[in-house]
Biotite code that builds the C-alpha atoms (Angstrom):
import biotite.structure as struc

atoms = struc.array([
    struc.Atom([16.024, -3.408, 41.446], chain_id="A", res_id=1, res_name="UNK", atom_name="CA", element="C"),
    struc.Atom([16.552, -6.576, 39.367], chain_id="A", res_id=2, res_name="UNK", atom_name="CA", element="C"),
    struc.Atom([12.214, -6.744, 38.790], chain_id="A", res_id=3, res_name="UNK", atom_name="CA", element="C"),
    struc.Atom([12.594, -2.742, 37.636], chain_id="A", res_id=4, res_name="UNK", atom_name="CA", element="C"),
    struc.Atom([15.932, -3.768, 35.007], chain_id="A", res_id=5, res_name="UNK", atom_name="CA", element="C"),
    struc.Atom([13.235, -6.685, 33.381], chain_id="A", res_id=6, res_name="UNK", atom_name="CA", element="C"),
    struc.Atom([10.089, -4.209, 32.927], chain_id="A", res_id=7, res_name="UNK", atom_name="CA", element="C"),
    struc.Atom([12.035, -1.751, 31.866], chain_id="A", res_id=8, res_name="UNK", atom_name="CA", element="C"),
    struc.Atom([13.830, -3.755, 29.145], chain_id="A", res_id=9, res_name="UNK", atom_name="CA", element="C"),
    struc.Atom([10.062, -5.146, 28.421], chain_id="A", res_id=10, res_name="UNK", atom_name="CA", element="C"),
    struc.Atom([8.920, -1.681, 27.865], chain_id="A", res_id=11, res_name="UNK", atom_name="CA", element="C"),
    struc.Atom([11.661, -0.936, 25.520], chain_id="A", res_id=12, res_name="UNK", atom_name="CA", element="C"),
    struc.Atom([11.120, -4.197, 23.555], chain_id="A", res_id=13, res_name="UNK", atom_name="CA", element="C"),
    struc.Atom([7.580, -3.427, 23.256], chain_id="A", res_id=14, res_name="UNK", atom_name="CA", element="C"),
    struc.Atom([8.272, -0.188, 21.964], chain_id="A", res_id=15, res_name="UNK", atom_name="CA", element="C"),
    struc.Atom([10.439, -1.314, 18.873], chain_id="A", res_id=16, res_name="UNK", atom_name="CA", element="C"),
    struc.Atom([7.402, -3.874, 18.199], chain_id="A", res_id=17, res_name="UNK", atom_name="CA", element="C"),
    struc.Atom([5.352, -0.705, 17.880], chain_id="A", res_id=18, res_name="UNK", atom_name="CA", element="C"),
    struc.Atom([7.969, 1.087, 15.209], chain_id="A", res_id=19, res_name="UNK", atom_name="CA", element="C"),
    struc.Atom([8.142, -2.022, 13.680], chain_id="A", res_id=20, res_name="UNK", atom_name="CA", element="C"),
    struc.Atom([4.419, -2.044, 13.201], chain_id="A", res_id=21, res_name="UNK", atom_name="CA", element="C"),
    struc.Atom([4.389, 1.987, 12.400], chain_id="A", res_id=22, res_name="UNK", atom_name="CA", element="C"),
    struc.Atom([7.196, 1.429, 9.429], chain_id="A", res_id=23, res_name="UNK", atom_name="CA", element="C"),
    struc.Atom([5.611, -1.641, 7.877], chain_id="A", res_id=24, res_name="UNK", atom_name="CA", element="C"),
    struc.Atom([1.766, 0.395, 8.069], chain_id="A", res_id=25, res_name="UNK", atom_name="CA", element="C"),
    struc.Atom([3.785, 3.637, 6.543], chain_id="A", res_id=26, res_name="UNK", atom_name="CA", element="C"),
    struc.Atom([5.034, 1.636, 3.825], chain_id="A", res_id=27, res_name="UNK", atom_name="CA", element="C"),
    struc.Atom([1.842, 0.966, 2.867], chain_id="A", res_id=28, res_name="UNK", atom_name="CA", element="C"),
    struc.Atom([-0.114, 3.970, 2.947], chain_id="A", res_id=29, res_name="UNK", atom_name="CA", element="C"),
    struc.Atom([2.599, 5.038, 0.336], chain_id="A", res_id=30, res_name="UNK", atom_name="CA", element="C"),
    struc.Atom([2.094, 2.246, -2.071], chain_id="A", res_id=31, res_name="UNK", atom_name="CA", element="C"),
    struc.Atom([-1.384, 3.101, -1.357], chain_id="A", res_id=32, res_name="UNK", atom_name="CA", element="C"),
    struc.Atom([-1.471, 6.568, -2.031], chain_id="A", res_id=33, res_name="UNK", atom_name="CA", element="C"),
    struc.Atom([0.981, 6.008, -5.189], chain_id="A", res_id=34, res_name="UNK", atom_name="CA", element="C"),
    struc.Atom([-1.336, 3.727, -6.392], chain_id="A", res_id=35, res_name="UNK", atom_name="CA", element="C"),
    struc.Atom([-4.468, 5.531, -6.061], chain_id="A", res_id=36, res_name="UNK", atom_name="CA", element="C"),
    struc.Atom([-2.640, 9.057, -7.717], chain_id="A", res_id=37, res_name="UNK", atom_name="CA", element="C"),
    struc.Atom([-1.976, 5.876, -10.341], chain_id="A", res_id=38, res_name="UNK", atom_name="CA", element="C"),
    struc.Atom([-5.822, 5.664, -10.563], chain_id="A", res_id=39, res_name="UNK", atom_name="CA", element="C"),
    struc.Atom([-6.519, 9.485, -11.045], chain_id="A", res_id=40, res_name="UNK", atom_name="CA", element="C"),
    struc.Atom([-4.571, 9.802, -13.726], chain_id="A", res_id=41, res_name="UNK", atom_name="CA", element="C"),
    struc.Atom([-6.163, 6.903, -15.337], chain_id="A", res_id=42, res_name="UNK", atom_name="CA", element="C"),
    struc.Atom([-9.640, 8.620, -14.747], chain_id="A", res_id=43, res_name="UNK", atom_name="CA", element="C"),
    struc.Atom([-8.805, 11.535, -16.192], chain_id="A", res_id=44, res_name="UNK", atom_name="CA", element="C"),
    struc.Atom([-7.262, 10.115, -19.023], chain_id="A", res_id=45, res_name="UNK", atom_name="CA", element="C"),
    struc.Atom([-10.657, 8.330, -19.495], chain_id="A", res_id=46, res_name="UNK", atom_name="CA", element="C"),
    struc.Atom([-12.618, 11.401, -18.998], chain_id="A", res_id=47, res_name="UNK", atom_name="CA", element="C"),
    struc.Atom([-10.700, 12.880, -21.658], chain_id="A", res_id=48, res_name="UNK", atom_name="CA", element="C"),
    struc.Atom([-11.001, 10.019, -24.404], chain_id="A", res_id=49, res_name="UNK", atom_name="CA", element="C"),
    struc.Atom([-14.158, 7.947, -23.447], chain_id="A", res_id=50, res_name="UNK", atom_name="CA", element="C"),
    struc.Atom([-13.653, 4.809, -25.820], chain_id="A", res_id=51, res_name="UNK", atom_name="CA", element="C"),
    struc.Atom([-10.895, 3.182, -24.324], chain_id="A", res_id=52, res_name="UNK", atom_name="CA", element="C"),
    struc.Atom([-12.687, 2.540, -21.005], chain_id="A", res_id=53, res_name="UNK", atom_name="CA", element="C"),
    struc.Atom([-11.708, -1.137, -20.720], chain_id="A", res_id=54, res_name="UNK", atom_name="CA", element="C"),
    struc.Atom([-8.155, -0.937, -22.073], chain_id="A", res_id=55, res_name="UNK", atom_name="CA", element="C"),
    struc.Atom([-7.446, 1.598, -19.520], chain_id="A", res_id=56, res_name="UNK", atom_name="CA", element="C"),
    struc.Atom([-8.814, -0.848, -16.988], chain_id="A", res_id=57, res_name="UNK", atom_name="CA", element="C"),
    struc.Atom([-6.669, -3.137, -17.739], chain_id="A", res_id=58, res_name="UNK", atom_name="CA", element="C"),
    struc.Atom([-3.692, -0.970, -18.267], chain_id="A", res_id=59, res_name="UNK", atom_name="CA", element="C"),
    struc.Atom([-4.319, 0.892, -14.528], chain_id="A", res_id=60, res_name="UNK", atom_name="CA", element="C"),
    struc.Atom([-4.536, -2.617, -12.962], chain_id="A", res_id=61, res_name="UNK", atom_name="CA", element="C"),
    struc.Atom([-1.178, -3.557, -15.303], chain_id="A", res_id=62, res_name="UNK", atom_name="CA", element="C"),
    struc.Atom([0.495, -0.655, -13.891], chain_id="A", res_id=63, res_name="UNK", atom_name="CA", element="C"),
    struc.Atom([-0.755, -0.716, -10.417], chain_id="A", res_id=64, res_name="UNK", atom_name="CA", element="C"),
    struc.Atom([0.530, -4.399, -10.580], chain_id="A", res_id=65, res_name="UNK", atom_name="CA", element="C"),
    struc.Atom([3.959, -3.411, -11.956], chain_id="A", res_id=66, res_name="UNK", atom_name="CA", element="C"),
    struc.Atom([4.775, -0.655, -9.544], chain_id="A", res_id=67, res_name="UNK", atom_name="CA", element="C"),
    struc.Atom([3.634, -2.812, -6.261], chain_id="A", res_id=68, res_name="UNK", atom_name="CA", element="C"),
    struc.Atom([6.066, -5.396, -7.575], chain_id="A", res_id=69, res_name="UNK", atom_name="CA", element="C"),
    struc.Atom([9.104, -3.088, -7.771], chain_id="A", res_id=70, res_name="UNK", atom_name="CA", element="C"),
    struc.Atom([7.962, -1.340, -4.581], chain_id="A", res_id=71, res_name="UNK", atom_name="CA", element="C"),
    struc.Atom([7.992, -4.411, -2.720], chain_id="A", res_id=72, res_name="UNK", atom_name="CA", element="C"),
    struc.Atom([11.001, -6.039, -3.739], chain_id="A", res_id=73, res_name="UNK", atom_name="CA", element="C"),
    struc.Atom([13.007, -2.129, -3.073], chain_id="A", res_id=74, res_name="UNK", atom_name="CA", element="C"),
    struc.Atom([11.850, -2.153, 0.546], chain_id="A", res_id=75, res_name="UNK", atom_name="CA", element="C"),
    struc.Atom([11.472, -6.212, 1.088], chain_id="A", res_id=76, res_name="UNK", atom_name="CA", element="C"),
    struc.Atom([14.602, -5.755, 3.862], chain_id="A", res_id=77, res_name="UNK", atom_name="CA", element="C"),
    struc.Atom([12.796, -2.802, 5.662], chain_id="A", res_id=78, res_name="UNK", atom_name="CA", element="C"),
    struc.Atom([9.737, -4.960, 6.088], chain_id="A", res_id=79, res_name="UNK", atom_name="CA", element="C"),
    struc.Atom([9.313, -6.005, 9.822], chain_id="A", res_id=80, res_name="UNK", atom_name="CA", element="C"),
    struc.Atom([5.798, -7.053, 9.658], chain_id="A", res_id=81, res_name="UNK", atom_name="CA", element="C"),
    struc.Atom([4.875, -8.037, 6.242], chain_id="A", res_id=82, res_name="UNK", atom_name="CA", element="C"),
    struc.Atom([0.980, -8.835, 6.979], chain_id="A", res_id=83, res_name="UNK", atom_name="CA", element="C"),
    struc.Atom([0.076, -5.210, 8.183], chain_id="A", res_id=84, res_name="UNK", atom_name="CA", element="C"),
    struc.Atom([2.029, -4.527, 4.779], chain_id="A", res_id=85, res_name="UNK", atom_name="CA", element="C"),
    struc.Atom([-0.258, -6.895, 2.748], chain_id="A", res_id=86, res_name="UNK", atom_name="CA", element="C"),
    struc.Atom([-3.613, -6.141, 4.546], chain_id="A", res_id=87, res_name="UNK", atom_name="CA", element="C"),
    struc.Atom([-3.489, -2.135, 3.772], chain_id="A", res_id=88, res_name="UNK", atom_name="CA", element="C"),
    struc.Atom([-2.014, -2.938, 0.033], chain_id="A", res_id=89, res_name="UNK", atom_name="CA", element="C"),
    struc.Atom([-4.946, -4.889, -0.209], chain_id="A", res_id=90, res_name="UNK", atom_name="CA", element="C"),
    struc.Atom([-7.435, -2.655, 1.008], chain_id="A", res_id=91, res_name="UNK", atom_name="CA", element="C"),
    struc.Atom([-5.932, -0.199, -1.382], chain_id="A", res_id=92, res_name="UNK", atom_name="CA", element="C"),
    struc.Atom([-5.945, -2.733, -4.323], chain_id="A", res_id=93, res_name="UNK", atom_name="CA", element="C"),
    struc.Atom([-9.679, -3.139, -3.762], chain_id="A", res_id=94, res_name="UNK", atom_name="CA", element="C"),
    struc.Atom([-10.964, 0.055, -3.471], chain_id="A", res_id=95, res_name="UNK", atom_name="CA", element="C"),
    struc.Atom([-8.640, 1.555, -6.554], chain_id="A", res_id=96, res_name="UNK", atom_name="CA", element="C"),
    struc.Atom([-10.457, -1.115, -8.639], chain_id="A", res_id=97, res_name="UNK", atom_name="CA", element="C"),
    struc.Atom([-13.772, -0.570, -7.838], chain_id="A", res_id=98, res_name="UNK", atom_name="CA", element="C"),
    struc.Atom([-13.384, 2.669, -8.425], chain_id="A", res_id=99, res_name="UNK", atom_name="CA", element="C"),
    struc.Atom([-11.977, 2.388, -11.424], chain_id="A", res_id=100, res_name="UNK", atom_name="CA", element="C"),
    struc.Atom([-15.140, 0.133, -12.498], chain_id="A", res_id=101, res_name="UNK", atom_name="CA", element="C"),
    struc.Atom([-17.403, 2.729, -11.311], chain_id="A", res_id=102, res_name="UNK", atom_name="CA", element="C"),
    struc.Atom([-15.964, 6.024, -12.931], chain_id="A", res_id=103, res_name="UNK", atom_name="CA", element="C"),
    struc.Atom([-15.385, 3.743, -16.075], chain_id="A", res_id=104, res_name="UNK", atom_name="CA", element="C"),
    struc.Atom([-18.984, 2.743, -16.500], chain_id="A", res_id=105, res_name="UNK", atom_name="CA", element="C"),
])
């Protein structure tokens, strides 16, 4: 009975690990998709007024940079696993940039 008590606490311990791991990926696929709709806008802005391709660059990455900040420090308590956090911001980071340099060109 005792052996049955400890798996099933084990179970239930790996279990919040796993919601831990869910909240902290969630997080970032928002501050993902927020800051590739950031992007979009910043393409079609382009689109719309073609010389002021490397000030809006710099301005997408400037505002990309300023809303990960306040993102991060509004849900820095809900954060259980900050590296799965990290890894998919910077996935994000990278691909919003390069496309930025590719529909800027």
């Amino acid at each position: 009975m005792l052996i049955f008590l400890i798996l099933f606490l084990q179970v239930i311990v790996y279990i919040l690990i796993i919601i831990n791991l869910i909240e902290s990926f969630i997080y970032g696929l928002l501050a993902t998709g927020i800051m590739l709709a950031i992007n979009k806008v910043v393409i079609t802005i382009f689109l719309k007024a073609k010389q002021t391709g490397v000030g809006l660059m710099y301005g997408s990455m400037a505002a990309k940079l300023l809303f990960l900040s306040i993102f991060t420090l509004v849900i820095q308590t809900d954060l259980q696993k900050p590296v799965i956090y990290c890894s998919i911001i910077l996935i994000g980071i990278i691909y919003s940039n390069l496309n930025t340099i590719l529909k800027l060109k």
